[in-house]
C-alpha positions in Angstrom: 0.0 0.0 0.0 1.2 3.3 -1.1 1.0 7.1 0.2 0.5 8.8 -3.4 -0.1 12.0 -4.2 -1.5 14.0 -7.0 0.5 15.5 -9.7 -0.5 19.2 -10.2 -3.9 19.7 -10.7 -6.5 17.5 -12.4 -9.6 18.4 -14.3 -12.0 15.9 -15.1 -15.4 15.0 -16.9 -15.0 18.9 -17.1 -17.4 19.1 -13.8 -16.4 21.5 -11.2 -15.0 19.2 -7.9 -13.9 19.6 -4.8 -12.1 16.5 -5.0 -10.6 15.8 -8.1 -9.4 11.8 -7.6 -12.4 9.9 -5.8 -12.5 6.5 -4.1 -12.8 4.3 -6.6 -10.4 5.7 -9.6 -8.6 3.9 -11.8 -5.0 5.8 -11.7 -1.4 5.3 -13.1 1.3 6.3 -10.2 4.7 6.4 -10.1 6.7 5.1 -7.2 9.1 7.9 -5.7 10.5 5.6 -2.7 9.7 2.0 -2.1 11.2 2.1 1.1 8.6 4.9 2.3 6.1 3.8 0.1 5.5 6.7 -1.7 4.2 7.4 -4.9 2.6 10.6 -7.7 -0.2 9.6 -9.1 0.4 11.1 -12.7 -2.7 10.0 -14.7 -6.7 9.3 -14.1 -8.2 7.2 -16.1 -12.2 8.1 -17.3 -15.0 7.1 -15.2 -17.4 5.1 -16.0 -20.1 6.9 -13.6 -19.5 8.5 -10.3 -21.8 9.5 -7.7 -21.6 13.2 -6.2 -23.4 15.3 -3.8 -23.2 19.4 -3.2 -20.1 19.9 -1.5 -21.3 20.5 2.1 -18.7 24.0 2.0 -20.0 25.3 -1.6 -23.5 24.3 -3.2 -21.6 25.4 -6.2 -19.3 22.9 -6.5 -19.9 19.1 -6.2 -17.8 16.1 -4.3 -17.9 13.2 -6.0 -18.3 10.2 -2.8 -17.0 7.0 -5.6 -16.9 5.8 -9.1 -16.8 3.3 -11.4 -19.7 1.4 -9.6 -21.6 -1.5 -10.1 -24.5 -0.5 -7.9 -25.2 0.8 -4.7 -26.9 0.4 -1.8 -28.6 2.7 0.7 -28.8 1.7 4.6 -32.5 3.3 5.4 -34.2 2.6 8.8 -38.2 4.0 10.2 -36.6 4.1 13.6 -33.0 5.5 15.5 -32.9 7.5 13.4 -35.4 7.6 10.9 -35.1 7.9 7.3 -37.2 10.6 5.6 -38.6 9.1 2.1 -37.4 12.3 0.5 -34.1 11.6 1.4 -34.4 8.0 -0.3 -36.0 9.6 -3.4 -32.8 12.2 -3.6 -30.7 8.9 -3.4 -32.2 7.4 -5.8 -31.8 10.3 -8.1 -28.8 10.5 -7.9 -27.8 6.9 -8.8 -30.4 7.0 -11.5 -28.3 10.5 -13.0 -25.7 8.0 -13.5 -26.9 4.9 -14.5 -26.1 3.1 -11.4 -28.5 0.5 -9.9 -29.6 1.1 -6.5 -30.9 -1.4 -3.9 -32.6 -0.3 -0.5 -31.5 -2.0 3.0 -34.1 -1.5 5.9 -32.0 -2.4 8.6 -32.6 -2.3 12.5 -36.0 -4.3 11.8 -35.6 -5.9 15.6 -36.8 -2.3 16.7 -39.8 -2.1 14.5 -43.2 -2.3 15.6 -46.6 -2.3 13.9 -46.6 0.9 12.8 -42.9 0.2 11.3 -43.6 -2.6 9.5 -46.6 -1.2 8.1 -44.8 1.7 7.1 -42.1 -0.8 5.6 -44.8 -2.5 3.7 -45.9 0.5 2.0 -42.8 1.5 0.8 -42.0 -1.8 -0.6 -45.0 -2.1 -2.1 -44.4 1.7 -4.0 -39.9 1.1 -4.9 -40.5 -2.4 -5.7 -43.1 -1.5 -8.2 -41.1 0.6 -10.1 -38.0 -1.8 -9.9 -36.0 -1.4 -6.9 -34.9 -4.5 -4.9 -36.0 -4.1 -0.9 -34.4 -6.0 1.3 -35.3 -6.3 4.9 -32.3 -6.6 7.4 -32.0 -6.9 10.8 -27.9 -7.2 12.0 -28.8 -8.2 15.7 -31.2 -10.9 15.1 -28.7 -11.9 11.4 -32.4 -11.3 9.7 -31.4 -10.5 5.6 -27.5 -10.0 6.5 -26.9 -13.1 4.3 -29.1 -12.1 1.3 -27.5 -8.8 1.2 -23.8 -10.1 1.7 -24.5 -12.2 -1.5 -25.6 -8.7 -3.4 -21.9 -8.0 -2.8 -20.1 -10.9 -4.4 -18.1 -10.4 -7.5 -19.4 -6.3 -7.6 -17.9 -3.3 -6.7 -20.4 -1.5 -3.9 -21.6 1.7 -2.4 -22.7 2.0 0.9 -24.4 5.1 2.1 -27.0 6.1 4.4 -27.8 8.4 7.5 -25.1 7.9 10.4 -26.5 5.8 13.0 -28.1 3.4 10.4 -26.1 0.6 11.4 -23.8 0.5 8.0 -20.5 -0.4 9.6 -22.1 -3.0 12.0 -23.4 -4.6 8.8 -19.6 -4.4 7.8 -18.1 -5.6 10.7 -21.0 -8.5 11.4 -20.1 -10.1 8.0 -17.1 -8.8 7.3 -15.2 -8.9 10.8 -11.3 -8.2 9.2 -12.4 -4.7 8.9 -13.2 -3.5 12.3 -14.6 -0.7 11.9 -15.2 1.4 14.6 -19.3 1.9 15.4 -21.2 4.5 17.3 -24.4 4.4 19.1 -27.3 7.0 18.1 -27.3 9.8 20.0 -30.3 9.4 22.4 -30.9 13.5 23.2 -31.6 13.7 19.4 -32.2 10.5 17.8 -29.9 10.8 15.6 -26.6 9.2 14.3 -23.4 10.3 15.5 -20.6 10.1 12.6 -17.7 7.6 12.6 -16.7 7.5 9.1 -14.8 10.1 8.6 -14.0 9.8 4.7 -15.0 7.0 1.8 -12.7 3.8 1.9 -12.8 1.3 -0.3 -12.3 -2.8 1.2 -12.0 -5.7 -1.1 -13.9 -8.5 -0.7 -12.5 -12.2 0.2 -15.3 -13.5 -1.9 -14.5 -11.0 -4.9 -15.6 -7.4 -5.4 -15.7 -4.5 -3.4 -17.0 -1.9 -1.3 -16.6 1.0 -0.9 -18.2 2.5 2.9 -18.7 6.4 3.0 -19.5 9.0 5.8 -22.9 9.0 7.2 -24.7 11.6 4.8 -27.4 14.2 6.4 -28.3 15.6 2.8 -28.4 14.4 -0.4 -28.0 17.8 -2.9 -28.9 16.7 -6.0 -26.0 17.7 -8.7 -26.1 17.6 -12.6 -29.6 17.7 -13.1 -32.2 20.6 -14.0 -35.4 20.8 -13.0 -36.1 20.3 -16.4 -34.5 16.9 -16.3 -35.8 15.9 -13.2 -38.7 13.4 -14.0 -36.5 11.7 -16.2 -35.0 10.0 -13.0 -38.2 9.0 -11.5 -38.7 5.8 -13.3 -42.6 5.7 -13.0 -42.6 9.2 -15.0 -39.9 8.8 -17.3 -42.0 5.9 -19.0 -44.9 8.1 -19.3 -43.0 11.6 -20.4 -43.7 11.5 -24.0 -47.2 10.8 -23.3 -48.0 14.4 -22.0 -49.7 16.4 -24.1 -46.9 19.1 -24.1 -42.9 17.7 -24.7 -41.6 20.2 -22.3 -44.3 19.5 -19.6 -43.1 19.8 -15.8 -46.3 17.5 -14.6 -47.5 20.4 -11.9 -50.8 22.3 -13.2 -50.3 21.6 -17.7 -52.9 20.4 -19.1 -53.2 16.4 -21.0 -50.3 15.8 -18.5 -49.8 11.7 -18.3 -47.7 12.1 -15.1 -51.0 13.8 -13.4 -53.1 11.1 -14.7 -51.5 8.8 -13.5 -51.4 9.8 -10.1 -55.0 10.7 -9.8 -55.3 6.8 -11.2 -53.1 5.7 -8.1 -50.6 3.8 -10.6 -48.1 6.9 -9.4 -47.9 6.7 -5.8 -48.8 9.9 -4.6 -45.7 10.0 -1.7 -43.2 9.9 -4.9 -45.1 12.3 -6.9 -45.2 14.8 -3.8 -41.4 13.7 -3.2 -40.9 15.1 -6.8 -42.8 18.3 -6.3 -40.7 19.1 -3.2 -37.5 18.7 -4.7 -38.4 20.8 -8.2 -39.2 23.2 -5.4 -35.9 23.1 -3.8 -34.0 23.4 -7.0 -32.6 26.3 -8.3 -33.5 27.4 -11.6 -30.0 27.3 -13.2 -28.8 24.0 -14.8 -25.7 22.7 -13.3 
């Protein structure tokens, strides 16, 4: 293992980064001293897709978390701490943005109760309908651990979610050579306390990787106008060039298949109010 740098000062897929070499880069380095293990990283080699989020520091620049993925998977929970569904939808977004598939964890189910698992059911019943694999995990009573740890073989993996979700004691339950260190939610506030402090990438004995990242409080979208937006809502992008108008935004236009489909309940209404709220929150400039 090597201590590389960068040389001078990379520009790449012409985006505007705070970080311009991401977990997850293919690179060519140079080694400066063996016996230090150092090394220049002199070239970057093209993604294939990336994921990125506003930088926390400037919501005019972006920070690409990891590329060259083969999907990713989002740690959610209904309880310490609860995951908002229009956080899951920004997720989702953004993997969609970049053509990488996305798979949704509900972990912590030992704390879930019958309003929980009705909630659970519902949202099932809505991401598996429009082609997102749910999988229902519970690391304390090793409910679903196994069924996800097979998701991982042979691919390399994203791992994001909320702190306090119970991501790295998913990691260190199957994958016990890591260690990583865990943190219990914070029980004035209910939610997680951060111990992943950047994106690190672990290979798997089995084949493939992962790649665990710091717990995330927001999702900013990047890279997409609100133009663009219901093209990353699968349920509306196969009905977009059914609307009446080609340039239709699916709030108050009329002949608008996106609005018909909702009032016909084949559109869950939670997604379609998800998508309302974050056209909202956009800002009217393309990035």
């Amino acid at each position: 293992m090597y201590n590389a740098r960068i040389k001078g000062i990379f520009k790449i897929d012409e985006i505007t980064s705070t970080n311009p070499i991401a977990v997850g880069d293919e690179v060519e380095m140079v080694i400066e001293d063996i016996a230090e293990e150092s090394a220049m990283i002199d070239k970057i080699y093209d993604r294939r897709n990336y994921v990125a989020r506003v930088s926390p520091h400037n919501k005019w620049q972006h920070h690409i978390i990891a590329s060259n993925l083969d999907q990713s998977i989002l740690f959610a929970t209904l309880k310490e701490p609860k995951t908002s569904q229009g956080f899951i939808d920004r997720f989702l977004i953004s993997c969609e943005s970049y053509h990488i598939p996305a798979i949704i964890v509900f972990n912590k189910a030992d704390l879930y109760k019958k309003k929980e698992m009705e909630k659970f059911a519902l949202l099932k019943e809505i991401y598996e309908a429009i082609g997102y694999k749910i999988v229902l995990v519970s690391v304390q009573d090793n409910k679903g651990v196994d069924e996800v740890k097979e998701l991982l073989h042979n691919k390399t993996t994203l791992l994001s979610g909320h702190s306090g979700v119970g991501k790295s004691t998913f990691i260190n339950a199957v994958f016990p050579q890591f260690n990583l260190r865990t943190q219990e939610v914070s029980g004035w506030s209910g939610k997680g306390l951060h111990t992943t402090t950047f994106a690190e990438m672990f290979d798997l004995d089995s084949g493939g990787q992962i790649i665990d990242t710091p717990g995330v409080r927001e999702f900013g979208i990047v890279d997409v106008s609100k133009q663009e937006l219901s093209h990353f809502f699968p349920e509306m992008r196969a009905l977009i060039n059914d609307c009446q108008f080609n340039n239709c935004m699916h709030i108050n236009e009329p002949g608008c298949a996106v609005k018909d489909a909702v009032n016909a309940g084949t559109i869950a209404v939670d997604r379609y109010a998800s998508y309302l709220t974050i056209l909202d929150t956009m800002e009217d400039k393309s990035y």
